[in-house]
Kinemage of the C-alpha trace (Angstrom):
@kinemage 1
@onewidth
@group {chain A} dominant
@subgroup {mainchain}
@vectorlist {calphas} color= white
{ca unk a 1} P -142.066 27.828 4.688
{ca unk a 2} L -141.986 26.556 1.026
{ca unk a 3} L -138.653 28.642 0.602
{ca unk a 4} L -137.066 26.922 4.024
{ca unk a 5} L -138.331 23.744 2.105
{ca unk a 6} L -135.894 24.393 -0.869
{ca unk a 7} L -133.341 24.874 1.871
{ca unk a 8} L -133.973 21.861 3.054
{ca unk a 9} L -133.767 19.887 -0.433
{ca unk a 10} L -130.222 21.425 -0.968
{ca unk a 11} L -128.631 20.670 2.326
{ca unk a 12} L -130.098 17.474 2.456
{ca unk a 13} L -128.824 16.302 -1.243
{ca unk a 14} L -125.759 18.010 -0.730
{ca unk a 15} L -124.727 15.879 2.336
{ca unk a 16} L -126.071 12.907 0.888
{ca unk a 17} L -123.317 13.684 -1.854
{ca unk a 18} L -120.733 13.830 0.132
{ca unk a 19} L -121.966 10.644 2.094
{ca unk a 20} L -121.694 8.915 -1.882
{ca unk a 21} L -118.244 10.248 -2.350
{ca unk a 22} L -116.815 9.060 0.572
{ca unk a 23} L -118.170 5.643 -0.028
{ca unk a 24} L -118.417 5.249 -3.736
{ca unk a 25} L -115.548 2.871 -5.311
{ca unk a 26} L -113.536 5.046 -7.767
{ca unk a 27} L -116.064 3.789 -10.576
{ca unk a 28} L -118.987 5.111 -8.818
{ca unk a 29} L -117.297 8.866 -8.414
{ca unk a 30} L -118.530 10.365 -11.615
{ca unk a 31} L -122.065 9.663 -10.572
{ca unk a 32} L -121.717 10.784 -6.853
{ca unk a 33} L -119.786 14.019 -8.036
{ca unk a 34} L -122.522 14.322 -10.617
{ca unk a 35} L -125.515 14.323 -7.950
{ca unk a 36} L -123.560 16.318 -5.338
{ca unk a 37} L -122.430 18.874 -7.980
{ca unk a 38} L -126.586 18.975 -9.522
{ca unk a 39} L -127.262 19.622 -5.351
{ca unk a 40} L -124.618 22.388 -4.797
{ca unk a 41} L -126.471 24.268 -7.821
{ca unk a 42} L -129.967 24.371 -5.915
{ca unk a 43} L -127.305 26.505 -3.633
{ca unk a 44} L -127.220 28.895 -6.298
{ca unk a 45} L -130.570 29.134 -7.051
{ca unk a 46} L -131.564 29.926 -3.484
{ca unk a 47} L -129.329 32.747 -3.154
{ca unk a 48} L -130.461 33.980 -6.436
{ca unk a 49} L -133.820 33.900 -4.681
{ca unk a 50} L -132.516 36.209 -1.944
{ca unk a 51} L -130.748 38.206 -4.727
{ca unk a 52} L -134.046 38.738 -6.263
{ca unk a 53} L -136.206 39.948 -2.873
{ca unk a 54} L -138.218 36.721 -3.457
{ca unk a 55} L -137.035 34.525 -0.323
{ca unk a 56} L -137.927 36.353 2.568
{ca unk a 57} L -140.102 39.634 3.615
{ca unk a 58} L -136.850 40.223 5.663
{ca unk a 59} L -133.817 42.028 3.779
{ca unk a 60} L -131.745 40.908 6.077
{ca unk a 61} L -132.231 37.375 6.241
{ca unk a 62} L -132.068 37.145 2.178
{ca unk a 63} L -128.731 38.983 2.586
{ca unk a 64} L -127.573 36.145 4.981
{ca unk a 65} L -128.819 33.152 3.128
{ca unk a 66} L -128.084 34.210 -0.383
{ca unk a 67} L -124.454 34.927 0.996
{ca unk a 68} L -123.835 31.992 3.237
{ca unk a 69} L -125.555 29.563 -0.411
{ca unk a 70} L -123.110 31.160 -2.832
{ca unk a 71} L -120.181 30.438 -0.592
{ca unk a 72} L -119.561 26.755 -1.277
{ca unk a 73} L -119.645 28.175 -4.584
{ca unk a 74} L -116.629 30.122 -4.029
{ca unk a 75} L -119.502 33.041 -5.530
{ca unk a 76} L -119.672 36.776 -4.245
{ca unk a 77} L -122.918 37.834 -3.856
{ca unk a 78} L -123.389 40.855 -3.733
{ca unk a 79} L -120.871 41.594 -6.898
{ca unk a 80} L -122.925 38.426 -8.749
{ca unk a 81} L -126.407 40.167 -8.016
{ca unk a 82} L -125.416 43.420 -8.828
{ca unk a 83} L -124.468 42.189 -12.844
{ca unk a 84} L -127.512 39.753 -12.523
{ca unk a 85} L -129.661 42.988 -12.894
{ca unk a 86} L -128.020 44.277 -15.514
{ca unk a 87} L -128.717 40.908 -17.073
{ca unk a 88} L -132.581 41.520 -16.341
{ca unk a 89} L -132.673 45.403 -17.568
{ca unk a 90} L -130.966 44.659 -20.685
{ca unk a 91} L -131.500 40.888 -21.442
{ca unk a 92} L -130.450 39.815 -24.997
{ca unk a 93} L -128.569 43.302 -25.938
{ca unk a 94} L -125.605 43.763 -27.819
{ca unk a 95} L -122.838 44.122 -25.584
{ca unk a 96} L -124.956 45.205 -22.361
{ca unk a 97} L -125.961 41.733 -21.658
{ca unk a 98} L -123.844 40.133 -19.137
{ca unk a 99} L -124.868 36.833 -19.789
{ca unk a 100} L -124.561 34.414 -23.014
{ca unk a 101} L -124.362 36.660 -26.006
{ca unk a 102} L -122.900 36.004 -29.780
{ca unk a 103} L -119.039 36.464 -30.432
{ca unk a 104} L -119.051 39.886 -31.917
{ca unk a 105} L -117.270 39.181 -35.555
{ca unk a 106} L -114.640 41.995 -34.936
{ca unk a 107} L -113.669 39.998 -32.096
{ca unk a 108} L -113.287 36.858 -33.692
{ca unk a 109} L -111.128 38.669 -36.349
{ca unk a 110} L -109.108 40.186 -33.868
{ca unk a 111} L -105.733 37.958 -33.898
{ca unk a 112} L -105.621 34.310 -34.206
{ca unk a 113} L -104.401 33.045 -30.841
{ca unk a 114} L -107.899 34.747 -29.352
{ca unk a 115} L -109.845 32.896 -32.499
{ca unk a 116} L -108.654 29.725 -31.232
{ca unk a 117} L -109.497 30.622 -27.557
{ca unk a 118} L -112.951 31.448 -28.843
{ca unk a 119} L -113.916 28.474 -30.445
{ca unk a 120} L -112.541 26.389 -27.948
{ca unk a 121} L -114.708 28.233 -25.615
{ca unk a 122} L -118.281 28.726 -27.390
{ca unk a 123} L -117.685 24.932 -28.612
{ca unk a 124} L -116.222 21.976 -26.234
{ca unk a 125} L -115.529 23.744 -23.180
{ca unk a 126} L -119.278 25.777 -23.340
{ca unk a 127} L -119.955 23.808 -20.895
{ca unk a 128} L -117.900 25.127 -18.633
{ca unk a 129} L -117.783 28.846 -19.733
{ca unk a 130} L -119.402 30.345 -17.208
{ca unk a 131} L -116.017 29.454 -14.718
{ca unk a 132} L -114.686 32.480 -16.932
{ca unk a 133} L -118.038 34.630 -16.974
{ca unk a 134} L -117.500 34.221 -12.482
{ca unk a 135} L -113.939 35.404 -12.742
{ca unk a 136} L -114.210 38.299 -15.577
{ca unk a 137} L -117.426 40.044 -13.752
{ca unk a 138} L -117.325 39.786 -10.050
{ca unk a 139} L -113.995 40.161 -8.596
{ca unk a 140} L -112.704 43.420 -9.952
{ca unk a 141} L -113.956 46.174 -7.828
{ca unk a 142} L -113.264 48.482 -11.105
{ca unk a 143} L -116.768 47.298 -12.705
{ca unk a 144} L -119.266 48.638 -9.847
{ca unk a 145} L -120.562 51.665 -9.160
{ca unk a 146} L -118.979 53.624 -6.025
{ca unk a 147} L -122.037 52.932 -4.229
{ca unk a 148} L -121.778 49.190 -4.530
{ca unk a 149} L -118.382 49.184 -3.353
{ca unk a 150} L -119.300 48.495 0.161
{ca unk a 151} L -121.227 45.626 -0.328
{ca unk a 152} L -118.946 44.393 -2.913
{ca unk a 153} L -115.703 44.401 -0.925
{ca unk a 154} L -118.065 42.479 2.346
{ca unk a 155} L -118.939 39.748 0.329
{ca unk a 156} L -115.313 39.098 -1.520
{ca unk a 157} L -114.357 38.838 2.028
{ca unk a 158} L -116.439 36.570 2.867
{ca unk a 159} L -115.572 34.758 0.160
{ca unk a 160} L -112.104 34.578 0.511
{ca unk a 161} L -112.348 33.794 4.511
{ca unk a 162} L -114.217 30.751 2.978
{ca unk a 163} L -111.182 30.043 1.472
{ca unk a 164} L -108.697 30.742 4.063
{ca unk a 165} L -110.544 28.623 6.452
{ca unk a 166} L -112.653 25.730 4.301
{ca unk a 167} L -110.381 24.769 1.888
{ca unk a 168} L -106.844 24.092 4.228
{ca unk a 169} L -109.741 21.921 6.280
{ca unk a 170} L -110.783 19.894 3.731
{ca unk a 171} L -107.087 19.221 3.646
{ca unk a 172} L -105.963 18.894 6.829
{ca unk a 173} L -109.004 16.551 7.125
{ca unk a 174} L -108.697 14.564 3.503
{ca unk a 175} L -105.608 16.015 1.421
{ca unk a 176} L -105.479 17.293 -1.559
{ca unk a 177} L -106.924 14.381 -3.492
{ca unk a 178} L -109.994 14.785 -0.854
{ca unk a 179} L -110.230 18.597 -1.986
{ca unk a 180} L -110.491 17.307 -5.434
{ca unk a 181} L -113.294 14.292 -4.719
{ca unk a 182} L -115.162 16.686 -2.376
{ca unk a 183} L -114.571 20.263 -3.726
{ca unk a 184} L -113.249 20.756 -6.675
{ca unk a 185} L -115.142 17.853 -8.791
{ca unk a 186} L -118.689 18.926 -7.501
{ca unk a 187} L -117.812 22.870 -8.590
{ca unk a 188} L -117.087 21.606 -11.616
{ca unk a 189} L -120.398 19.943 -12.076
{ca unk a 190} L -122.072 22.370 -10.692
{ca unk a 191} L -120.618 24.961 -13.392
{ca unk a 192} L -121.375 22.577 -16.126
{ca unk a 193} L -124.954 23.052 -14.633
{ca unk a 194} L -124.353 26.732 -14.427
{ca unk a 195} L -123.423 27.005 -17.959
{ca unk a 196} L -125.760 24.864 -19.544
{ca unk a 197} L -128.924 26.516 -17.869
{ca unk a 198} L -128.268 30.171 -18.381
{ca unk a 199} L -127.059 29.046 -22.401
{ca unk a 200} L -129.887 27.863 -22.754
{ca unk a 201} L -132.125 30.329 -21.519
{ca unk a 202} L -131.451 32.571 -23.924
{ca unk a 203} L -129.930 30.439 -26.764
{ca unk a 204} L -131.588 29.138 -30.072
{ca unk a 205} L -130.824 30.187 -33.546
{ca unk a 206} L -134.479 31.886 -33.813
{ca unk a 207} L -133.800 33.894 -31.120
{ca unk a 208} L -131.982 37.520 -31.770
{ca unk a 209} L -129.812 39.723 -30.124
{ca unk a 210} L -130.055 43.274 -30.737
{ca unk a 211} L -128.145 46.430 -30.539
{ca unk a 212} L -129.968 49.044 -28.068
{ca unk a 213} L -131.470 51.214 -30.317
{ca unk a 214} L -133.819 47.895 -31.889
{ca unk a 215} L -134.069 46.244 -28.284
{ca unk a 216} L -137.597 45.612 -27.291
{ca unk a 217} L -137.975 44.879 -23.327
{ca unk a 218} L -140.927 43.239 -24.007
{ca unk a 219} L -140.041 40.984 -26.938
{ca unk a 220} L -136.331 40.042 -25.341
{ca unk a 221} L -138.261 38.473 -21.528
{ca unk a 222} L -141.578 36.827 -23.356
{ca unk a 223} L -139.529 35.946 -27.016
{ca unk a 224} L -135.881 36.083 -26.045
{ca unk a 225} L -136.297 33.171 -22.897
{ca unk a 226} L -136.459 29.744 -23.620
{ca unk a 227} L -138.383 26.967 -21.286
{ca unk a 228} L -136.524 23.545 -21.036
{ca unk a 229} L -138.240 20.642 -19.421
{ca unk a 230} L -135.220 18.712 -18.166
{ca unk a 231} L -135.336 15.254 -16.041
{ca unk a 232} L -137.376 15.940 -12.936
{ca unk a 233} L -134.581 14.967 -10.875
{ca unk a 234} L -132.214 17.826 -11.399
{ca unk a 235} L -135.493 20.268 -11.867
{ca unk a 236} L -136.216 19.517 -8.084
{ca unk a 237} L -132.192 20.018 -6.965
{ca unk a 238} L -131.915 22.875 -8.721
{ca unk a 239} L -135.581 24.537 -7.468
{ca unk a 240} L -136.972 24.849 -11.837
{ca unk a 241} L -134.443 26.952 -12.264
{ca unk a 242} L -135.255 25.688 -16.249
{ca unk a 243} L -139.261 27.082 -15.712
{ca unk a 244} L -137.517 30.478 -16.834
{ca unk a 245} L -140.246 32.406 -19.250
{ca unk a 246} L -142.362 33.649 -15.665
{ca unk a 247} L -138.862 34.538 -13.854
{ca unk a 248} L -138.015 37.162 -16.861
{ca unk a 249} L -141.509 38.392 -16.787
{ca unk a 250} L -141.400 38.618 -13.012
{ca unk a 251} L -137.810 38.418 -11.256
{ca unk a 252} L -139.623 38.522 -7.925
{ca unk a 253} L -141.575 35.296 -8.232
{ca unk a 254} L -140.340 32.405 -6.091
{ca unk a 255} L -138.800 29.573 -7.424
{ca unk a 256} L -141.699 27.497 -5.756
{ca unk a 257} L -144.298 29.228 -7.625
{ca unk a 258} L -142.450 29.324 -11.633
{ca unk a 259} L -144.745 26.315 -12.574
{ca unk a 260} L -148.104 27.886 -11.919
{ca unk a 261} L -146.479 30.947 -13.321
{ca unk a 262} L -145.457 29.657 -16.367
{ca unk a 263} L -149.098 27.639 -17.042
{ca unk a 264} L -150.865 30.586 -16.707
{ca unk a 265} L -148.516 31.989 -19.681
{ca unk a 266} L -148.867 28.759 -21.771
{ca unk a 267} L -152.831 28.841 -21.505
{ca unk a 268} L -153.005 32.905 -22.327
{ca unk a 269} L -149.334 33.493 -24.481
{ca unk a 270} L -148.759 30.069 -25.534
{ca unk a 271} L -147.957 30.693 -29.127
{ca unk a 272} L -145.455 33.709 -28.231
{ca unk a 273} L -143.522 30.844 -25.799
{ca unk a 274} L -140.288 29.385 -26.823
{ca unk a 275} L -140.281 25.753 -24.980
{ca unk a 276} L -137.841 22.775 -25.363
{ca unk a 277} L -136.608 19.585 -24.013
{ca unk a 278} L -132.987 19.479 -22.896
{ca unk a 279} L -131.843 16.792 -25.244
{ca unk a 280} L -128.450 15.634 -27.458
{ca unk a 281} L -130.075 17.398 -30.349
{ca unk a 282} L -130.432 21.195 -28.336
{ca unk a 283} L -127.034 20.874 -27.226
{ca unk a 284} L -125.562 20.206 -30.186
{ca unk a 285} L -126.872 23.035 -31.874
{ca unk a 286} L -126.129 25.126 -29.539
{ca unk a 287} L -122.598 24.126 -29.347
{ca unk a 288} L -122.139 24.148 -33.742
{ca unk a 289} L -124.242 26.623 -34.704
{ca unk a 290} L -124.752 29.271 -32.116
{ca unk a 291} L -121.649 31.473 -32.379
{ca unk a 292} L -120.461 35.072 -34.488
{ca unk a 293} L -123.530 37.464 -34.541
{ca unk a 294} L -124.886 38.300 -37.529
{ca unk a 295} L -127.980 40.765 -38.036
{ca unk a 296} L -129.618 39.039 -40.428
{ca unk a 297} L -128.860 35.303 -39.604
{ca unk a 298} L -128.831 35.906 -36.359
{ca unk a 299} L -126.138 33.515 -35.864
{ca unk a 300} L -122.976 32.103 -38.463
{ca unk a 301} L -121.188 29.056 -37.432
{ca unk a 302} L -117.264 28.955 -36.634
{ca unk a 303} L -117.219 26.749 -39.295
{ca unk a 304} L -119.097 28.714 -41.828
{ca unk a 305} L -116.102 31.538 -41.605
{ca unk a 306} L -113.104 30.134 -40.456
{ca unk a 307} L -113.326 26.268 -41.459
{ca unk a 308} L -109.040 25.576 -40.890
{ca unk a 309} L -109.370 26.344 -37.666
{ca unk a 310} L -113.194 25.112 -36.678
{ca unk a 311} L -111.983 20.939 -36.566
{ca unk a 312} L -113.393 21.686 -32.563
{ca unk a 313} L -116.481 22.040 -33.982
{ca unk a 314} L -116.134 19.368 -36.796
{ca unk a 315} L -115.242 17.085 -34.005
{ca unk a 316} L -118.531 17.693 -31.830
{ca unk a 317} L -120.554 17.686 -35.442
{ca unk a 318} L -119.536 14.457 -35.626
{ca unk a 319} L -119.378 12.894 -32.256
{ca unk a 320} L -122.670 14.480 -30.475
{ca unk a 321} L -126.068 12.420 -31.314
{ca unk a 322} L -128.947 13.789 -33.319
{ca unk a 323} L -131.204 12.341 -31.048
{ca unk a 324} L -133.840 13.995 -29.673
């Protein structure tokens, strides 16, 4: 029942965003967007629940839910889980990841137009980076496995009959501009919230990345995760998804039961824990200093190597609070 619950939560703060849209005054649209979009992540993490055999004793009803969740989302999900455990088996290595990792420096150096794409990327826009992580990993058939293909190619059909069918109603019903105030701006919230979570997670200038022959499983879940206590508000839309230290440890524990997960690893592993509060001070570091690998530094700023073309990065150094 406590997984219908989170159901519940979503669908009802969902509709009570689109309620707000509908009657918020133009000046009142960034906040309705921004609760609506917060909602439509809780989406997310209930499919990830299915994805993770932790919402149901029944295969098939996980299957269901997690696909009919990451639809609004315009998300497969089969192709999504599938990567999501290579992010588990392999969290925090070198070029196996396929979440947030450092800019390899090769890559940086590579030509200047994909420099400037780079730091554009890992600094303003990081925020919304994970819009190019859902189009580069689960829509080309040519990165599974022949016996994923199946269940690949059913959910990018459901995902584009989604499409086909939910989008030309929103604008038969609203027009375009309605596809924007109900669609479009609450996926873009929602990705901001999909970006800033899993960069977080695994994000901090302590915290390495290393190639597989140094990888530790056991170091990468317990010291490569971070915990980040954000407002309660958007921890109880989006299910904890920030209580994260337990979920590495475990994948198969609920959402509803992270907290007393992660206690019980505070009062026994406390000192091994990395734990933050979301704050101006964690995002700006994240978005200045976390960027080229390096083995010993773990990471070197944009501006540190190429400081003509880092004035992105000047700009938020300047701009975003040191407040904690």
């Amino acid at each position: 029942m406590k997984a219908w619950k989170s159901v519940l939560i979503s669908v009802t703060s969902y509709v009570l965003g689109l309620f707000m849209i509908s009657k918020s005054p133009w000046f009142l649209l960034p906040l309705a967007w921004a609760w609506t979009g917060t909602a439509i992540t809780g989406f997310f993490v209930i499919g990830h629940d299915c994805a993770h055999k932790s919402f149901s004793k029944n295969k098939l009803v996980e299957d269901i839910v997690g696909t009919l969740a990451f639809l609004p989302l315009i998300y497969p999900y089969e192709p999504w889980r599938f990567k999501h455990d290579q992010h588990h088996a392999k969290t925090n290595m070198l070029s196996e990841d396929t979440a947030w990792h450092p800019v390899r420096r090769e890559e940086f150096d590579s030509s200047p137009v994909l420099r400037k794409a780079i730091i554009y990327g890992y600094g303003p826009f990081r925020p919304w980076m994970s819009i190019g992580h859902w189009l580069m990993w689960h829509f080309d058939t040519k990165k599974f496995r022949p016996n994923e293909l199946k269940r690949v190619k059913i959910s990018l059909a459901c995902v584009c009959a989604f499409m086909a069918v939910g989008w030309p109603l929103i604008v038969y019903q609203t027009g375009i501009m309605g596809w924007i105030k109900f669609w479009l701006m609450p996926w873009l919230g929602y990705h901001f919230w999909m970006s800033t979570f899993t960069m977080v997670h695994h994000t901090a200038p302590h915290i390495p990345f290393k190639h597989s022959d140094e990888w530790n499983a056991a170091r990468a879940q317990l010291n490569g995760t971070v915990h980040c206590d954000y407002p309660r508000w958007i921890e109880t839309l989006c299910h904890d998804i920030n209580v994260h230290i337990p979920h590495h440890i475990s994948p198969r524990i609920p959402s509803y039961n992270l907290r007393a997960a992660h206690q019980s690893l505070r009062d026994n592993w406390g000192k091994y824990l990395n734990e933050a509060t979301w704050n101006w001070r964690l995002m700006k570091t994240i978005l200045t200093v976390c960027h080229v690998y390096n083995k010993e530094q773990n990471y070197i700023p944009f501006d540190e190597i190429a400081p003509k073309e880092s004035y992105p990065i000047t700009f938020l150094k300047k701009v975003m609070p040191d407040s904690a």
